[in-house]
Structure formats: structure tokens, C-alpha cells
Residue frames as a rotation matrix with the C-alpha (Angstrom) as fourth column:
UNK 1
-0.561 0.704 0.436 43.53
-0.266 0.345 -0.900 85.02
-0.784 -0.621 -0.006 -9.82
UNK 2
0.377 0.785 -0.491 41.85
-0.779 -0.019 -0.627 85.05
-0.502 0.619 0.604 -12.79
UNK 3
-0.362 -0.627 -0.690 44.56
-0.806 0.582 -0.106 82.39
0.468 0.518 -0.716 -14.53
UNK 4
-0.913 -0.223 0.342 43.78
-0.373 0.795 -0.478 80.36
-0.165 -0.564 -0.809 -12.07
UNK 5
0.000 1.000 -0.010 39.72
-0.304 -0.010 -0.953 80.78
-0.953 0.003 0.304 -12.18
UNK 6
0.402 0.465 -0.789 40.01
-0.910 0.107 -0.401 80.13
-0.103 0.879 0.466 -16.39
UNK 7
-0.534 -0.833 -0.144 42.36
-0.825 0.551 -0.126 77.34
0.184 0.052 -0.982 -15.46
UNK 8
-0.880 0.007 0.474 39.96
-0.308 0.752 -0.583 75.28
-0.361 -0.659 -0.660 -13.64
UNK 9
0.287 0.953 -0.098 37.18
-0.460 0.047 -0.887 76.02
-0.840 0.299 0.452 -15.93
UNK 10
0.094 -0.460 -0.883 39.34
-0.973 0.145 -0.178 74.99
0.210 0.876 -0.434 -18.66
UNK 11
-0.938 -0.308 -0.161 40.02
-0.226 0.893 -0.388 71.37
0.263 -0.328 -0.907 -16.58
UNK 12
-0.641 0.749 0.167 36.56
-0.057 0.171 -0.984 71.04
-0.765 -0.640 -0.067 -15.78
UNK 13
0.241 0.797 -0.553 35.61
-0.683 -0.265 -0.680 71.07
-0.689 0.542 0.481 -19.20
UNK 14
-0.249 -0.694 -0.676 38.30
-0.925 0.378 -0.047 69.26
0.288 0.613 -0.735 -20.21
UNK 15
-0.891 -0.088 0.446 37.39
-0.416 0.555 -0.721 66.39
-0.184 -0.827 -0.531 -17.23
UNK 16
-0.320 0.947 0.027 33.32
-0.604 -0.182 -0.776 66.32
-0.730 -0.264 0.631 -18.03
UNK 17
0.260 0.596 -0.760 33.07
-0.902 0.431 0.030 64.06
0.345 0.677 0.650 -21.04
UNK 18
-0.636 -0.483 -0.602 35.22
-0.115 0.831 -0.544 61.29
0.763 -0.277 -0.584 -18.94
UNK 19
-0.907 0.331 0.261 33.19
-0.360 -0.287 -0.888 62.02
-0.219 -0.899 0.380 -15.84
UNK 20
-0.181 0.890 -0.418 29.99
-0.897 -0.324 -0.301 61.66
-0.403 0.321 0.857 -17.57
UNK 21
0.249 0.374 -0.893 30.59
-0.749 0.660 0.068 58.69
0.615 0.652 0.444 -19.60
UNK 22
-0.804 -0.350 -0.480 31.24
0.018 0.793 -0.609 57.11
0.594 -0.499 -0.631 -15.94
UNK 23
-0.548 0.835 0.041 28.17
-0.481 -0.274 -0.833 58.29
-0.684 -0.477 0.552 -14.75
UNK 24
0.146 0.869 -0.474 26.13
-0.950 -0.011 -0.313 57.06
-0.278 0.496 0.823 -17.26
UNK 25
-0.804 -0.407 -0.432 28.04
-0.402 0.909 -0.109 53.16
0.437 0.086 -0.895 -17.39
UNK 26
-0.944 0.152 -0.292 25.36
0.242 0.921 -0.305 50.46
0.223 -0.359 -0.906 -17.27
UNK 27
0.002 0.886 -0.464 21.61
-0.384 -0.428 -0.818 53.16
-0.923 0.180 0.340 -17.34
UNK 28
-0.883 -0.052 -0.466 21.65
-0.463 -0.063 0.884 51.63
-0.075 0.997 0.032 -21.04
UNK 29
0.476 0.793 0.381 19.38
-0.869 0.492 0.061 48.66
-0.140 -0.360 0.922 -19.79
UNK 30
0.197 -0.174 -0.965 21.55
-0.703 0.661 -0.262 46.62
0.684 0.730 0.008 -20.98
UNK 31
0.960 -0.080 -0.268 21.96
0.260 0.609 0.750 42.99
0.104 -0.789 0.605 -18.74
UNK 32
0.104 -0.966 0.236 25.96
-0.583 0.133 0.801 42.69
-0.806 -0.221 -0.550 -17.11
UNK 33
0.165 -0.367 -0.916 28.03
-0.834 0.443 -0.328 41.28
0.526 0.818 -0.233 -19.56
UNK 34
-0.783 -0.564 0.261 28.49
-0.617 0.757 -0.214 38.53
-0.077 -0.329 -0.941 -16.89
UNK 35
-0.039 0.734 0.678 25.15
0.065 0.679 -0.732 37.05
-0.997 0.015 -0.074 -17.59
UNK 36
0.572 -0.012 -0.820 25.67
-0.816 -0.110 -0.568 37.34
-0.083 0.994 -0.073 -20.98
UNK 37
-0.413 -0.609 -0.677 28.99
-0.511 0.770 -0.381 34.52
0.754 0.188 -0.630 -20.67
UNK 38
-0.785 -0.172 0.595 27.17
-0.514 0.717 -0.471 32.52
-0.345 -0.676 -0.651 -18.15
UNK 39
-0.301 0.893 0.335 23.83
-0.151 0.302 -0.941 32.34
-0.942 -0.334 0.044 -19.19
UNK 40
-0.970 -0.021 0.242 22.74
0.219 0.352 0.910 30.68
-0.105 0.936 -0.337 -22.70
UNK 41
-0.820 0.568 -0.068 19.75
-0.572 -0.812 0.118 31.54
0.011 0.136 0.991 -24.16
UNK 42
-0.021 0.490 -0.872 18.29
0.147 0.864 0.482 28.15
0.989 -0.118 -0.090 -23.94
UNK 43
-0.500 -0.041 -0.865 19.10
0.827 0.273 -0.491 28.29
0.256 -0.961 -0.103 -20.10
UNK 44
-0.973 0.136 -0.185 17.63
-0.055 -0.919 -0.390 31.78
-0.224 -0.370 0.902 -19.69
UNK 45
-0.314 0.933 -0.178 14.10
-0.814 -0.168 0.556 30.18
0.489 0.319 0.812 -21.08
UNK 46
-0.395 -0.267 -0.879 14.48
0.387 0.820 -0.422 27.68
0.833 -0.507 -0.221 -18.40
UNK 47
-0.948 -0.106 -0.299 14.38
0.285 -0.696 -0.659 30.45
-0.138 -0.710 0.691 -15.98
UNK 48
-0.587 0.789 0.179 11.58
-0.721 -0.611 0.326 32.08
0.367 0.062 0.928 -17.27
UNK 49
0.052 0.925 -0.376 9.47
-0.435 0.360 0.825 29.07
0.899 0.120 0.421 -17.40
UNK 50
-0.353 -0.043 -0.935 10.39
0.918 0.176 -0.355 28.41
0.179 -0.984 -0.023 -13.57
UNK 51
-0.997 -0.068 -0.047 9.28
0.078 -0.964 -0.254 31.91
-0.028 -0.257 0.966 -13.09
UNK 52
-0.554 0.753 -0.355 6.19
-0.762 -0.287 0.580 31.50
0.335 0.592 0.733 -14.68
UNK 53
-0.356 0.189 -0.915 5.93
0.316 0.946 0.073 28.55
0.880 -0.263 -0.396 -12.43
UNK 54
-0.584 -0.277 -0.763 5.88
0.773 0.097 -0.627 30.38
0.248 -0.956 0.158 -9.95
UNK 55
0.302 0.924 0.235 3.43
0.953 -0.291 -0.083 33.05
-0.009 0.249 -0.969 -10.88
UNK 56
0.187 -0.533 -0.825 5.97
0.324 -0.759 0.564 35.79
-0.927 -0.373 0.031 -11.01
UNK 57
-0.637 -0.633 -0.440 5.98
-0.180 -0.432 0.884 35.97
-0.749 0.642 0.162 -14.41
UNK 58
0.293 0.926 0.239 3.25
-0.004 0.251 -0.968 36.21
-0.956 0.283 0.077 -16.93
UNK 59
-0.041 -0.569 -0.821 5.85
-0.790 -0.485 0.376 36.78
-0.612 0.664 -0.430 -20.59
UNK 60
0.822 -0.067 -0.565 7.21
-0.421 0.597 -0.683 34.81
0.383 0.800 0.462 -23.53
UNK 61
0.433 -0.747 0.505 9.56
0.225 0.632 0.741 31.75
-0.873 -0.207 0.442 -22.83
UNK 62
0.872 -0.351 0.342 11.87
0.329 -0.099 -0.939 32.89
0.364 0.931 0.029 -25.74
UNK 63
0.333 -0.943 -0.011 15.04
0.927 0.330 -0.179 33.15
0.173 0.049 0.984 -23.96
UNK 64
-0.056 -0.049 0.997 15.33
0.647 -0.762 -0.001 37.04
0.760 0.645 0.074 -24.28
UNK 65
-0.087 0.319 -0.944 15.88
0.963 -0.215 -0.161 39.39
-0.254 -0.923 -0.288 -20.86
UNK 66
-0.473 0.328 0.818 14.02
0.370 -0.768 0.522 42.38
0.799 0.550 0.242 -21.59
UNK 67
-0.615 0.319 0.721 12.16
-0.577 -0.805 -0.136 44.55
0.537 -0.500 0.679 -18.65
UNK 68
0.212 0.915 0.343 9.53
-0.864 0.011 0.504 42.49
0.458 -0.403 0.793 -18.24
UNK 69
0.772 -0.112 -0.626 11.82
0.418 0.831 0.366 39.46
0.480 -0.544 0.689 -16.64
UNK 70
-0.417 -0.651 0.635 13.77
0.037 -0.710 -0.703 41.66
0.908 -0.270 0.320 -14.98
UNK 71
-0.161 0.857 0.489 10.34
-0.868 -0.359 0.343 42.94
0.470 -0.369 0.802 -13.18
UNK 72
0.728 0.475 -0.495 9.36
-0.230 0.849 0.476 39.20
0.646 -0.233 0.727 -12.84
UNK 73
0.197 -0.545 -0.815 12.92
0.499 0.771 -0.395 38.39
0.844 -0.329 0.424 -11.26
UNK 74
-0.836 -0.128 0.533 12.93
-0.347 -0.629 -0.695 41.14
0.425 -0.767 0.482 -8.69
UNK 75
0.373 0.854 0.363 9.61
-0.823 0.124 0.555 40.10
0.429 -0.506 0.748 -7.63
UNK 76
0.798 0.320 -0.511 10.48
-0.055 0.882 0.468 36.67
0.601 -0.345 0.721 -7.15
UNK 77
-0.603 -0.796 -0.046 14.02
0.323 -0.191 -0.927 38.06
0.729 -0.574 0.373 -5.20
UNK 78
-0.687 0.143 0.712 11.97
-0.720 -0.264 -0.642 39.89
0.096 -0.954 0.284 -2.79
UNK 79
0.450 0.884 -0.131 9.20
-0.725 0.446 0.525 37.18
0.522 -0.141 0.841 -2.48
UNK 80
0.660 -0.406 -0.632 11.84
0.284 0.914 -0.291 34.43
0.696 0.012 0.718 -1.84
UNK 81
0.984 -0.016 0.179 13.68
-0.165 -0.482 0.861 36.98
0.072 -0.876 -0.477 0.34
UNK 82
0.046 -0.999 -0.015 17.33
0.857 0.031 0.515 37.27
-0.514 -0.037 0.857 -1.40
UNK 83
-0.397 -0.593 -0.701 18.89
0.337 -0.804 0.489 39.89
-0.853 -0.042 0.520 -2.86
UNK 84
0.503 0.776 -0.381 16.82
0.278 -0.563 -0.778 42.34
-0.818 0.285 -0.499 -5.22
UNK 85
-0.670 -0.743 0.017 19.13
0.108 -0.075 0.991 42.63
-0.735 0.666 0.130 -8.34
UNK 86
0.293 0.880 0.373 16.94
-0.269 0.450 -0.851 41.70
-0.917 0.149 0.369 -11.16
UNK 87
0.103 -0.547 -0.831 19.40
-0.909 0.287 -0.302 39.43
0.404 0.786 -0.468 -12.85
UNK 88
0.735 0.302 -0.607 19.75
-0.215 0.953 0.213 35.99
0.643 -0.026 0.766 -12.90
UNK 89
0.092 -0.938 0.335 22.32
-0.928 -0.203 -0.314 35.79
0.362 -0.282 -0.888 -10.43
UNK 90
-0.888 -0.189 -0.419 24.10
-0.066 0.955 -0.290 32.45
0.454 -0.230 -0.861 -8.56
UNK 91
-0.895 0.387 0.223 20.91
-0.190 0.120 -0.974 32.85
-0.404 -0.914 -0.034 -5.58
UNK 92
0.059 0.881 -0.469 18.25
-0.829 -0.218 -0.515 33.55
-0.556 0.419 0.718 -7.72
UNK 93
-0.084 -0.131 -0.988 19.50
-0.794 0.608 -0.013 30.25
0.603 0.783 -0.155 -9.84
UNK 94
-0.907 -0.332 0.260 20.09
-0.317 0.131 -0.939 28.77
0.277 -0.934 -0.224 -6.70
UNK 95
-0.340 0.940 0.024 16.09
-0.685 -0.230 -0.691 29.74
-0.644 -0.252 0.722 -5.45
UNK 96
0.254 0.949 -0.187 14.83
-0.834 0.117 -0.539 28.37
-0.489 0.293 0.821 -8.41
UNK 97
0.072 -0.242 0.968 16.58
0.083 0.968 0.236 24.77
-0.994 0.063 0.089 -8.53
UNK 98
0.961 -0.114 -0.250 18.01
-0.260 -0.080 -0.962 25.52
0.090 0.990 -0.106 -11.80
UNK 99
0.165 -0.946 0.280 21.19
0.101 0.299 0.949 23.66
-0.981 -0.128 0.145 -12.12
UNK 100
0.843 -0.075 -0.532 23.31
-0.413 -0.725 -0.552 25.44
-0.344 0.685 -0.642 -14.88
UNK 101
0.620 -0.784 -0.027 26.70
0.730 0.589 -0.347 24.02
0.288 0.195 0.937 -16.86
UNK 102
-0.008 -0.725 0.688 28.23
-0.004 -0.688 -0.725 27.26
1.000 -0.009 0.003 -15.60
UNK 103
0.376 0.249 0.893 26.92
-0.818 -0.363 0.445 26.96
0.435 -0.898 0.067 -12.00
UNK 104
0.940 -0.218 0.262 28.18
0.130 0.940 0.315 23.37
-0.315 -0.262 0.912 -11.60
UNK 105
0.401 -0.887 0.228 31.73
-0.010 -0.253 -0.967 24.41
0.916 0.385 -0.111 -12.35
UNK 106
-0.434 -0.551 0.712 34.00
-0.827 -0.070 -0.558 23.43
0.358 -0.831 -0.425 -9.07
UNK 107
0.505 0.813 0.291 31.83
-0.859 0.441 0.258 20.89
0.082 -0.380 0.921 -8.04
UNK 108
0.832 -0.067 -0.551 33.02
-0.041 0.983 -0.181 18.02
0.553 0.173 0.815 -6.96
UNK 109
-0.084 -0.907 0.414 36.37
-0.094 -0.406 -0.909 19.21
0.992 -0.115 -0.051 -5.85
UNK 110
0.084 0.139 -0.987 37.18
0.390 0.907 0.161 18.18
0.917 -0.398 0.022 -2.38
């Protein structure tokens, strides 16, 4: 009984730095790496200043997603009444008549 009892503490310690470093995947702040390859930093100061059209943002146009357009794009998700994310996602590009070279990809196509 006891083999068995140091066994599983032994695998349960052994298990906990893998466990953990899946628990903790993506709490960095950091954006998805898919808006990173879709979105240019020119196009992402597009965004803002359509935000900022829209009174949902009050920041710098400097391209840069940082809390405080984050904040601004969740507002304008729940104001507009799509999905709460606060990332630039297709809808939220979508919402704010922002044709992208990455969103316009298939187009045309019959």
C-alpha cells in the first residue's frame, strides 16, 4: 500500500510542471498568434481609428494591441451585439467595415 501511495505522489509530481504549463497557456496577455499573421500593424491602426469613431475607444492610433483596445473592442462586441472576444476577429472586422488583404482572401470564387 504504501508503494503504491509514494508511487502516485511520485507521478503527480512528476505530471505537475506539464499540467501547469497547460494551465497557464495564453494568461500571458499576449494577443493569439493568429492576429499576429493576419493583422498588420498598419491595419490594426485602422481599427483603432474606426473604434475611436465610434466612441469606444479613447487611445493612441499607433497600431499596438495593448489592454486598452482590447477593453475598447469588447465594448464595441457587446454594443454591436457579436461575440465578446476582445480581438480583432473576422465579425468584429466585419462590424466595423474594415476590408482587410487577409479578409478578402476567397473572394470571388464561385
Amino acid at each position: 500500500m504504501h508503494r503504491w501511495v509514494a508511487g502516485l505522489l511520485v507521478s503527480m509530481l512528476w505530471v505537475s510542471p506539464i499540467m501547469i504549463e497547460v494551465g497557464t497557456a495564453g494568461t500571458t496577455g499576449e494577443q493569439a498568434p493568429e492576429q499576429k499573421q493576419i493583422i498588420s500593424k498598419d491595419d490594426f491602426k485602422l481599427i483603432q481609428e474606426r473604434l475611436k469613431a465610434e466612441g469606444v475607444y479613447a487611445g493612441p492610433v499607433d497600431g499596438e494591441v495593448n489592454a486598452q483596445t482590447e477593453a475598447a473592442l469588447r465594448a464595441y462586441q457587446q454594443k454591436q451585439g457579436i461575440p465578446v472576444s476582445g480581438a480583432a476577429d473576422e465579425a468584429t472586422i466585419r462590424e466595423l467595415q474594415i476590408r482587410l488583404p487577409a479578409s478578402r482572401q476567397g473572394e470571388g470564387a464561385p
